[in-house]
Structure formats: structure tokens, C-alpha cells
DSSP file (Angstrom, degrees, kcal/mol; ACC not computed):
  #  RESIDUE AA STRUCTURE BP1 BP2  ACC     N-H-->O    O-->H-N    N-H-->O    O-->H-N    TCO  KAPPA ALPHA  PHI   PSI    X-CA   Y-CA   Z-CA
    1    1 A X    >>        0   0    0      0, 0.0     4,-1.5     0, 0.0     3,-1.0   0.000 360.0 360.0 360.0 -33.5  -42.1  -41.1  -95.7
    2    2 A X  H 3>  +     0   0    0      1,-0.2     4,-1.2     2,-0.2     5,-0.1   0.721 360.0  57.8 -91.9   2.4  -39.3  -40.1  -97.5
    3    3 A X  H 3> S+     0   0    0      2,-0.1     4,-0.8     3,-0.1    -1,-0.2   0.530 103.5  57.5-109.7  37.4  -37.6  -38.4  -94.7
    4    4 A X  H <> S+     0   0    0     -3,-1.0     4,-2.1     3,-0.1     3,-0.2   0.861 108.6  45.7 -60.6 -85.3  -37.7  -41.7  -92.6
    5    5 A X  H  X S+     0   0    0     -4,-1.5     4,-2.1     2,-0.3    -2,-0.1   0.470 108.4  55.2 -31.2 -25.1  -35.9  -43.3  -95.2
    6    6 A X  H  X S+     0   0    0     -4,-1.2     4,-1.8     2,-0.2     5,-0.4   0.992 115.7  40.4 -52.1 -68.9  -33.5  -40.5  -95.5
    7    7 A X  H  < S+     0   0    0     -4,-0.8     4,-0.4     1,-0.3    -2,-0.3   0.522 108.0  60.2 -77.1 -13.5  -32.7  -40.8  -92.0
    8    8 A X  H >X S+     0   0    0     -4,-2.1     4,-1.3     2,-0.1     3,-1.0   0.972 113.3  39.3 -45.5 -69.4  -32.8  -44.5  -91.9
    9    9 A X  H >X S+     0   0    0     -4,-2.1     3,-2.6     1,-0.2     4,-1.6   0.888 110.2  55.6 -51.4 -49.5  -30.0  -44.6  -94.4
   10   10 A X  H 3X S+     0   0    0     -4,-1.8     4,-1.0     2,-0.3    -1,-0.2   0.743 110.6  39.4 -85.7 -31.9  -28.4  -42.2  -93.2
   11   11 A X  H <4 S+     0   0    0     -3,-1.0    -1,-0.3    -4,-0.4     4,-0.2   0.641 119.3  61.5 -97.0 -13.5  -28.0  -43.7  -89.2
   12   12 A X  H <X S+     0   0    0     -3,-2.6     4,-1.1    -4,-1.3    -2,-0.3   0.768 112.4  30.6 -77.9 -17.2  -27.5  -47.1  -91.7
   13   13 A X  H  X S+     0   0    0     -4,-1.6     4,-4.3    -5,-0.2    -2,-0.2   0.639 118.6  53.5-115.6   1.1  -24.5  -45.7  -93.2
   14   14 A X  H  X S+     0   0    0     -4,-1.0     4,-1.6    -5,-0.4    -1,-0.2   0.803 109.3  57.5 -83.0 -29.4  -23.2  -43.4  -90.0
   15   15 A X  H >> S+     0   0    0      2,-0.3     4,-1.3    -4,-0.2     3,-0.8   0.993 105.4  44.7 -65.3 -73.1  -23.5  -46.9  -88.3
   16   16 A X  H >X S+     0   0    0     -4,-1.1     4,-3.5     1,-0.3     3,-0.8   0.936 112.0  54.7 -48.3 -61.7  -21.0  -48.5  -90.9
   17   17 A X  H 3X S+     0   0    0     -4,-4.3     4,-2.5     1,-0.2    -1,-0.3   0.876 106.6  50.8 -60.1 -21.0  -18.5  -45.4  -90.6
   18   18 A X  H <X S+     0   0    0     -4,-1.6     4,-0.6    -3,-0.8    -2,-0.2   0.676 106.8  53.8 -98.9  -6.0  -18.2  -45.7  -87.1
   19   19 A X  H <X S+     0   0    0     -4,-1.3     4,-2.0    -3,-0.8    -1,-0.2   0.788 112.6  41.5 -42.7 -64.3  -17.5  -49.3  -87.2
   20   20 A X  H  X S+     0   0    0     -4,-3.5     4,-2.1     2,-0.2     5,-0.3   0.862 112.8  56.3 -92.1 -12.1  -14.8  -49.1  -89.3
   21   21 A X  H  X S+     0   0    0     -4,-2.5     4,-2.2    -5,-0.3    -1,-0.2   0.932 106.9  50.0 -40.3 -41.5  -13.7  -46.0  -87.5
   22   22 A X  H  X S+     0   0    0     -4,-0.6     4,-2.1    -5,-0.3    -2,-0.2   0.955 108.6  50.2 -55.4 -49.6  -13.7  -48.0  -84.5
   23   23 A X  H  X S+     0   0    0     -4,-2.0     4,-2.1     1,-0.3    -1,-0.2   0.881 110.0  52.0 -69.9 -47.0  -11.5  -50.9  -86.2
   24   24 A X  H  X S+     0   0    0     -4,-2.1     4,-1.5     2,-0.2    -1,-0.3   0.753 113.2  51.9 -79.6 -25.0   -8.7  -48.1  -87.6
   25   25 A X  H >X S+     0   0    0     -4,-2.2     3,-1.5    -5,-0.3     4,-1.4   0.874 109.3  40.8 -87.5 -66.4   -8.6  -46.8  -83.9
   26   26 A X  H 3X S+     0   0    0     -4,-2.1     4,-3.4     1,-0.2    -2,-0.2   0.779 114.4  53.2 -57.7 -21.8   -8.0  -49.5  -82.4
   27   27 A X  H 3X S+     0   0    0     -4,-2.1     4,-0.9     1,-0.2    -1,-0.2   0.881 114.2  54.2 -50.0 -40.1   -5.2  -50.7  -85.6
   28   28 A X  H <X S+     0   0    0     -4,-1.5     4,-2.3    -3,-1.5    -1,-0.2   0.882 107.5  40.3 -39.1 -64.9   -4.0  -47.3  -84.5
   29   29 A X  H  X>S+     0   0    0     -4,-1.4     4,-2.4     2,-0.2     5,-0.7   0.967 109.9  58.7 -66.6 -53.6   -3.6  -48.0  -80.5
   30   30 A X  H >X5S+     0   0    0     -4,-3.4     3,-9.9     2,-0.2     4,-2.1   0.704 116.0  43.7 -41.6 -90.8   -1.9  -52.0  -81.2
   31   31 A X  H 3X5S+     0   0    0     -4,-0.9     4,-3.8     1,-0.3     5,-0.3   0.531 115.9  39.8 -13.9 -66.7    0.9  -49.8  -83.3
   32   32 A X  H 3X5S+     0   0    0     -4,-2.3     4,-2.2     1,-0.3    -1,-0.3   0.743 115.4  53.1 -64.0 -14.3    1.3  -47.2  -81.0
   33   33 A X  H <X5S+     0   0    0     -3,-9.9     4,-2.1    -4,-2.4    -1,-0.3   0.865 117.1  42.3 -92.3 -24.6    1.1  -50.0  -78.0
   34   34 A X  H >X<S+     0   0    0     -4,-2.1     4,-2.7    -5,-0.7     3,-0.7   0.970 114.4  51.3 -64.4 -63.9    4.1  -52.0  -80.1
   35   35 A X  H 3X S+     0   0    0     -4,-3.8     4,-2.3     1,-0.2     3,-0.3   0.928 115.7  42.7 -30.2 -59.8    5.9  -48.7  -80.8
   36   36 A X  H 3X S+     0   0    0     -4,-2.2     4,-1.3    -5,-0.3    -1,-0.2   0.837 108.1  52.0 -75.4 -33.9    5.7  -48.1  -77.5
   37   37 A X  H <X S+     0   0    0     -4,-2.1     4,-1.9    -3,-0.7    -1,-0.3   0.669 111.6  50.8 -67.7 -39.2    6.6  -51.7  -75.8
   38   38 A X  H  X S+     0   0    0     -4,-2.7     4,-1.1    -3,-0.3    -2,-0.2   0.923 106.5  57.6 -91.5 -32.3   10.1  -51.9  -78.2
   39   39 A X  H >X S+     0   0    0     -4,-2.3     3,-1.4    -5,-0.4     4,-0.8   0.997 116.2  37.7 -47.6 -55.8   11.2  -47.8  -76.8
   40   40 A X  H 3< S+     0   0    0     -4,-1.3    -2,-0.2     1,-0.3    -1,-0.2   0.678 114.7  51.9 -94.2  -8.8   11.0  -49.3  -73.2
   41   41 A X  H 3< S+     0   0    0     -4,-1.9    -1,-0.3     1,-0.2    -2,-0.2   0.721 107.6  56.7 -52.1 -27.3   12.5  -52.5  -74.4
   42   42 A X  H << S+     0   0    0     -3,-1.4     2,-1.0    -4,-1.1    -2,-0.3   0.512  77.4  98.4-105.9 -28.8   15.2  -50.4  -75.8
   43   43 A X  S  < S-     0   0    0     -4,-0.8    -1,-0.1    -5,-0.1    -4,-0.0  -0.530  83.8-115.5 -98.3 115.4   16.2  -48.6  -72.7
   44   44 A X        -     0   0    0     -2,-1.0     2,-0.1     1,-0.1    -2,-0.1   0.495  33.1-110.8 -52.8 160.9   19.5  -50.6  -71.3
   45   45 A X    >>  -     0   0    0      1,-0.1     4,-0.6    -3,-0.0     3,-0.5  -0.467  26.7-116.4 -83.0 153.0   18.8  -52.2  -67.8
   46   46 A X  T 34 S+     0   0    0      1,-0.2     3,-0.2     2,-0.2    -1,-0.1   0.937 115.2  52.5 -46.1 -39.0   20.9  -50.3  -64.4
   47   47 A X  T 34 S+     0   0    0      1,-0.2    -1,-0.2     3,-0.0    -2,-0.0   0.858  99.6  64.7 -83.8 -16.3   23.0  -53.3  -63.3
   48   48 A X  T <4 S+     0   0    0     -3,-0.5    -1,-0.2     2,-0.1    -2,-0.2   0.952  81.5  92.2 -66.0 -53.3   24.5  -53.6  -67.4
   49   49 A X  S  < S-     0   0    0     -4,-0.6     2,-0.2    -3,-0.2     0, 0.0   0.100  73.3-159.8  -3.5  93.8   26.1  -50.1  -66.8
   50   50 A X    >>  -     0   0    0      1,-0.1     4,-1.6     0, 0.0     3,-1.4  -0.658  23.2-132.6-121.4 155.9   29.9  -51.2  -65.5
   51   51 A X  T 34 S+     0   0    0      1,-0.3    -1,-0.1    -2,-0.2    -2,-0.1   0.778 107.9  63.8 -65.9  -9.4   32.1  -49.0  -63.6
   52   52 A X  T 34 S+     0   0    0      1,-0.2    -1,-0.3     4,-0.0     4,-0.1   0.543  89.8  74.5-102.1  -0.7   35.1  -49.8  -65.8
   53   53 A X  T <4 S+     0   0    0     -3,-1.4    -1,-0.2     2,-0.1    -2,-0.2   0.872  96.0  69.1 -13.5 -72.2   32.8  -47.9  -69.1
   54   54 A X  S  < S-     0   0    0     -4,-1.6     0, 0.0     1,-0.2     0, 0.0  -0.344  94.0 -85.8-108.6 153.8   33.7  -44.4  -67.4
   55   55 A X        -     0   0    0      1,-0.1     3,-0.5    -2,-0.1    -1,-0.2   0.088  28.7-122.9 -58.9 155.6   35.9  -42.5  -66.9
   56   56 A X  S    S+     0   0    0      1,-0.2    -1,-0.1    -4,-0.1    -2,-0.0   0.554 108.9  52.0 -54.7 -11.3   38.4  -42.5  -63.9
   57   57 A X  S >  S+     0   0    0      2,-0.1     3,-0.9     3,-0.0    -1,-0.2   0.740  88.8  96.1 -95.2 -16.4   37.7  -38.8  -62.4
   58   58 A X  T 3  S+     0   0    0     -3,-0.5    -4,-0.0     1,-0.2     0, 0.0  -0.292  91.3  17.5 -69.0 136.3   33.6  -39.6  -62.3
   59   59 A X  T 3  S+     0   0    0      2,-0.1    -1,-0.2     1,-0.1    -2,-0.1   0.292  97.7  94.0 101.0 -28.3   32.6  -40.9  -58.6
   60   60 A X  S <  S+     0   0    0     -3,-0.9     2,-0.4     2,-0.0    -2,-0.1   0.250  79.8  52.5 -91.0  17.6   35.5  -39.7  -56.8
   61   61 A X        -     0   0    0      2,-0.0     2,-0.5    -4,-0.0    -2,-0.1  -0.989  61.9-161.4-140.5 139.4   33.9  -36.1  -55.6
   62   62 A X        -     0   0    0     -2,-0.4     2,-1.3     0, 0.0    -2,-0.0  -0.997  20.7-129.3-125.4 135.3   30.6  -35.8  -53.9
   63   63 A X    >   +     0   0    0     -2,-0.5     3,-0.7     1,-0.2    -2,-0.0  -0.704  27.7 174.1 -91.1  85.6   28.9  -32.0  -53.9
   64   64 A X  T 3   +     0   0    0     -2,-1.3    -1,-0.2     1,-0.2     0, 0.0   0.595  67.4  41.0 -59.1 -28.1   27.9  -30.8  -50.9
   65   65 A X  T 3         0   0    0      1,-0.2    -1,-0.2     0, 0.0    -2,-0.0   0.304 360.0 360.0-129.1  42.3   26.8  -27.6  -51.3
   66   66 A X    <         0   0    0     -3,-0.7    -1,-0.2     0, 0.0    -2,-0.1   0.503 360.0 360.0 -41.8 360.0   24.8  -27.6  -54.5
């Protein structure tokens, strides 16, 4: 009898960590998915890019035999 009980607590309290494991991974992923959502916010769009930004020799050469 007592090693029912053992193993009843023991799958009640493995029950309970993996619960709040569960809850700290997903608190884990939302971060990382925010973190991750303000990097690709953060990288500037093609069309803002203007030709008058860069220098005057860039554009004017094409490499043919790279």
C-alpha cells in the first residue's frame, strides 16, 4: 500500500511540475515570438533606400566577368 501512495504522489506532484513547466515554455516562446516580431520590424523596407544616400561611383559599372 504504501508504494501506491508513493507513486500516487509522486505522478500528483510530476503532474504539477509539468504544468508549470508547460506555462514557463510557452512565457518563453510569446518573448522570443515578440523578440522576434520587433528584429523584422526593425529591418528598413527596399523602396526607403534612395539613390541620392550613396555615393556617386556605386551603379555606374556592371561586372561581367565575376
Amino acid at each position: 500500500m504504501n508504494i501506491n501512495m508513493n507513486m500516487s504522489r509522486s505522478i500528483v506532484q510530476t503532474t504539477g511540475n509539468d504544468e508549470i513547466g508547460v506555462a514557463v515554455l510557452r512565457k518563453a516562446i510569446a518573448s522570443d515570438a515578440q523578440g522576434a516580431k520587433s528584429l523584422i520590424e526593425a529591418i528598413p523596407k527596399p523602396g526607403l533606400v534612395k539613390a541620392e544616400n550613396l555615393p556617386p561611383h556605386l551603379g555606374q559599372h556592371i561586372n561581367v566577368t565575376a
